[in-house]
C-alpha positions as CSV (number, residue, x, y, z in Angstrom):
1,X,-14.0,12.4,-18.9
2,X,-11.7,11.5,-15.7
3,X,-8.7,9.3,-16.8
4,X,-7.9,6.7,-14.1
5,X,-5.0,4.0,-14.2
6,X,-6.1,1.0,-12.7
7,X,-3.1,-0.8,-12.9
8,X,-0.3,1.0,-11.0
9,X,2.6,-0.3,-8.6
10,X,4.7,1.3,-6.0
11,X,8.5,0.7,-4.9
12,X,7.5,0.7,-1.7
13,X,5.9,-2.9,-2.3
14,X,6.6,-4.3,-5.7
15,X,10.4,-5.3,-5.7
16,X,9.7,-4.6,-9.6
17,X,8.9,-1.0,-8.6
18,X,11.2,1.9,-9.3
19,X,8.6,5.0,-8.4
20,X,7.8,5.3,-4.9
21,X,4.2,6.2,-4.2
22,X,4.2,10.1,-3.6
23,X,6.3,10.5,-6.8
24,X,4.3,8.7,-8.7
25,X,0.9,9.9,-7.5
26,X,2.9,13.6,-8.4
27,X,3.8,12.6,-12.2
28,X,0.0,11.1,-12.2
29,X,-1.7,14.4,-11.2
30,X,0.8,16.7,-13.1
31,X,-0.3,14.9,-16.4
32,X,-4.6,15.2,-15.5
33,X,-5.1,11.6,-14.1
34,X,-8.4,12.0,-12.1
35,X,-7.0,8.6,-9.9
36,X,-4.9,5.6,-10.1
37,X,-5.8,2.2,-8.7
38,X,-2.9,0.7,-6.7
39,X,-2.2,-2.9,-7.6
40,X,1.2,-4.0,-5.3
41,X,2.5,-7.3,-6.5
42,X,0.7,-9.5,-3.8
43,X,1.8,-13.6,-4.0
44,X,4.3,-15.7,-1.9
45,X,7.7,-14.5,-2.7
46,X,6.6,-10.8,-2.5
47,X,4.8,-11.4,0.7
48,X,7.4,-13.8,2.6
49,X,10.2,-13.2,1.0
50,X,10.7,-9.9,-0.4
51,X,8.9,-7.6,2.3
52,X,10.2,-10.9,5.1
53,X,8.6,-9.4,8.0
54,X,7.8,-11.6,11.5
55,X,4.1,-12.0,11.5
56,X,1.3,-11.7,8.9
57,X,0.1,-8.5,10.5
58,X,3.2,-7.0,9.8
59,X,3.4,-8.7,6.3
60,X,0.1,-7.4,5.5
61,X,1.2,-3.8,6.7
62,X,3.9,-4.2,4.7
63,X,2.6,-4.9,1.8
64,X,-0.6,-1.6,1.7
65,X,2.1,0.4,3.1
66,X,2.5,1.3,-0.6
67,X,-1.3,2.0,-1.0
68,X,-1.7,4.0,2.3
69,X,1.6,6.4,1.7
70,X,-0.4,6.5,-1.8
71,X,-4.0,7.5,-0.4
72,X,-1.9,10.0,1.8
73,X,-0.3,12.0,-1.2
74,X,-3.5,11.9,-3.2
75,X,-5.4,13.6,-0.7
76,X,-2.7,16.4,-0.8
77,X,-2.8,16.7,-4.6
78,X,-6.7,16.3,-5.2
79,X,-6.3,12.5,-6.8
80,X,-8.2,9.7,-6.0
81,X,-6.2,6.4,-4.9
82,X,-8.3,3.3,-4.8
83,X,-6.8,-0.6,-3.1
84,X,-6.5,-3.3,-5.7
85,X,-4.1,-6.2,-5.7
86,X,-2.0,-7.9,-8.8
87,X,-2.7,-11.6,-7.4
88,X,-1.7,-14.9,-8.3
89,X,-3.5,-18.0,-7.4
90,X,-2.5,-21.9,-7.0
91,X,-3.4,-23.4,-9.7
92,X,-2.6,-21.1,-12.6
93,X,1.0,-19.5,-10.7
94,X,2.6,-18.3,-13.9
95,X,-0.4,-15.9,-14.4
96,X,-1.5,-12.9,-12.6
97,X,-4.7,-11.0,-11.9
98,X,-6.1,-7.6,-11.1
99,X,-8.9,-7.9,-8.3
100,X,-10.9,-4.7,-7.6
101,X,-12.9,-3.7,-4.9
102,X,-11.6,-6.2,-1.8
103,X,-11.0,-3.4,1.2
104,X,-8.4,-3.1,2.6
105,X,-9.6,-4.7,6.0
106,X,-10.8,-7.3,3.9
107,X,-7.2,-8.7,2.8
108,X,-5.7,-8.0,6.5
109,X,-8.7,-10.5,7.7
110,X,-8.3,-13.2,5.2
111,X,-4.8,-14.5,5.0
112,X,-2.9,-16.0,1.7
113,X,-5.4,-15.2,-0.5
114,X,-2.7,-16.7,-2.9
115,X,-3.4,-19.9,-1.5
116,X,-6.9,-20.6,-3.3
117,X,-7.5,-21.5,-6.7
118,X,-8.8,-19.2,-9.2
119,X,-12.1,-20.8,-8.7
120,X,-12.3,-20.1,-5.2
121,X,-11.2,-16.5,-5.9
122,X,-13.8,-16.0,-8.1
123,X,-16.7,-17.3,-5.3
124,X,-14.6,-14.7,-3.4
125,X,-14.9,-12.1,-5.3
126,X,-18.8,-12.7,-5.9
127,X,-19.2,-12.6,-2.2
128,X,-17.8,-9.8,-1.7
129,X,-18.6,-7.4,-4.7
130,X,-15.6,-7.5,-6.0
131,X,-13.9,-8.2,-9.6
132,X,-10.7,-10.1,-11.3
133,X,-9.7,-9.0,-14.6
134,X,-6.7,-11.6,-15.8
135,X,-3.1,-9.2,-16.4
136,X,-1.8,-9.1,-19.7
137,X,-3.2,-12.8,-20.5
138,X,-1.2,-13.3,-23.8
139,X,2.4,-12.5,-22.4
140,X,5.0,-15.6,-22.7
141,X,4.4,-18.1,-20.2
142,X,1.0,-17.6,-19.4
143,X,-2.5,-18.5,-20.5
144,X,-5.5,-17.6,-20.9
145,X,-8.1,-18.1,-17.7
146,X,-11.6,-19.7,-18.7
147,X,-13.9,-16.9,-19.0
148,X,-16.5,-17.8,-16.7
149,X,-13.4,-17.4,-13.9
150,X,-12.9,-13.5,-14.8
151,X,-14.6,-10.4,-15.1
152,X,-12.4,-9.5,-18.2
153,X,-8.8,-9.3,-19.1
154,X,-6.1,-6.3,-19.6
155,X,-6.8,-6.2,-22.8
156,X,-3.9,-3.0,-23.1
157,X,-1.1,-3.1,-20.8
158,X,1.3,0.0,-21.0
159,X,4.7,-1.5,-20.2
160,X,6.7,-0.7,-22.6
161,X,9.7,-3.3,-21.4
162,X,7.2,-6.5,-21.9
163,X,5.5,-8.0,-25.0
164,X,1.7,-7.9,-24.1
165,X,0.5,-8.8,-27.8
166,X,-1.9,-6.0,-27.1
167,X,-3.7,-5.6,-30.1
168,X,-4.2,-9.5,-29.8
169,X,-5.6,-9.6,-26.0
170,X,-7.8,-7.0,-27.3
171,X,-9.1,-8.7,-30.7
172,X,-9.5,-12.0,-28.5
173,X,-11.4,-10.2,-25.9
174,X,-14.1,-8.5,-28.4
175,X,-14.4,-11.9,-30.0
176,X,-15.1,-14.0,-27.1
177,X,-16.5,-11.6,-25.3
178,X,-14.4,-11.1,-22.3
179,X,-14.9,-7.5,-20.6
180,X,-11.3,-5.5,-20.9
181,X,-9.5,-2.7,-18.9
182,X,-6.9,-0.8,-20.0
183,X,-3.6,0.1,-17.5
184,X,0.0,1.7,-17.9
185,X,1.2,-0.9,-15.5
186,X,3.0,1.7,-14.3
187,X,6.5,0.6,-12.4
188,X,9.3,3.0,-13.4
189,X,9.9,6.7,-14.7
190,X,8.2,7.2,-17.7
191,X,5.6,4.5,-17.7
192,X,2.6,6.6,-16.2
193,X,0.3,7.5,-18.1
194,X,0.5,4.7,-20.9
195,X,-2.5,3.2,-20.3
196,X,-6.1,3.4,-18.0
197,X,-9.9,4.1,-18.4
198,X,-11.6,7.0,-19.1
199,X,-14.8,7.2,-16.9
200,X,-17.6,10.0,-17.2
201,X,-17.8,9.9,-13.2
202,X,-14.8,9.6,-11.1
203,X,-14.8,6.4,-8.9
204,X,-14.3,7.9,-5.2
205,X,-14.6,4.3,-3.8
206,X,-13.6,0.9,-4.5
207,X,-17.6,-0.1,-4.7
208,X,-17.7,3.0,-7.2
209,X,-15.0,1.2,-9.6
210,X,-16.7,-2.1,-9.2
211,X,-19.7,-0.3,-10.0
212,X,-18.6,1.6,-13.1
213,X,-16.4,-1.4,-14.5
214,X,-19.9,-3.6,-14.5
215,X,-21.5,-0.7,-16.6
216,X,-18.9,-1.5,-19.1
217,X,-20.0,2.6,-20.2
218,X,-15.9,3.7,-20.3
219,X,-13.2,3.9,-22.8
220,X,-10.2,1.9,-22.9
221,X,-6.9,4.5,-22.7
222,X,-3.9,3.2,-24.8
223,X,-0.2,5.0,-25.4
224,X,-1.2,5.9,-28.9
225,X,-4.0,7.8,-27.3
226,X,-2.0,9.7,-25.1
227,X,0.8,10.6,-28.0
């Protein structure tokens, strides 16, 4: 089985983030993560406020700079490091969402993708073979998204400093039958490793993720798991 966080931030980016993004690809190899996922913080105040650069081409090379000093170090320590955003959207701003599988060159080319409703994400996403899982759905403040919106939900989140109501995200998810992921929303030291997906192939691209989270044919990780 190769363990992979999908749900991973870097200090670099997120203003939430603590663990820059060689350190943390180090702590992630040192404890047998096959790859992480890097999902940066991306929405208006992160973007225009918080990395406050001059144009969007330096905004948006602000914000993967997290993800590419990421890809870098993983290549050095034999880990796989995949693009993915935490996103918010107009019409439901108090939530956020993991999209999987938009490149890169994808997000430099479409600007304020936090502009457009979830709705229009999700024709988004289906044109461009990519997924949105809602983030820990059942924290205060937000709601759940309609299901035919989403791929799935975080049905486990691993941060151990907010009330995800895990085990309620999860029963919710197996009774309405939303598809879940599992990550360690990984942000400071110590958090790595509390959460993620346990695949029988390693995803080497952000198609191969897409590809393997449609098979549904993976085990949710949890920090009980891991004790």
């Amino acid at each position: 089985m190769y363990l992979f966080d999908v749900h991973v931030h870097t200090a670099e980016v997120s203003p939430c983030g603590k663990l820059p993004a060689a350190k943390t690809i180090d702590i992630y190899a040192d404890i047998g993560y096959a790859g992480v996922c890097i999902t940066d913080h991306y929405n208006e105040s992160v973007l225009y406020e918080d990395l406050n650069q001059p144009t969007w081409a330096k905004t948006i090379e602000a914000f993967q700079r997290g993800y590419y000093l990421a890809k870098e170090r993983g290549a050095q320590k034999g880990l796989t490091v995949l693009y993915g955003m935490e996103m918010q959207v107009r019409d439901y701003p108090r939530n956020e969402y993991l999209v999987y599988g938009l490149t890169p060159d994808f997000v430099v080319e479409n600007k304020d993708l936090w502009q457009y409703t979830l709705a229009e994400m999700r024709e988004i996403a289906n044109a461009n073979n990519a997924m949105i899982f809602q983030a820990h759905p059942f924290r205060n403040n937000m709601v759940l998204s309609p299901a035919h919106l989403l791929d799935g939900i975080e049905a486990y989140n691993g941060n151990p400093r907010h009330n995800s109501r895990n085990d309620y995200a999860i029963m919710t998810a197996k009774t309405l039958g939303y598809g879940m992921v599992s990550g360690s929303d990984s942000h400071d030291p110590g958090d790595a490793g509390h959460g993620g997906l346990a695949f029988f192939e390693c995803p080497k691209t952000e198609a191969d993720l897409v590809r393997l989270l449609r098979s549904k044919h993976y085990a949710l990780i949890t920090s009980i798991d891991k004790i």
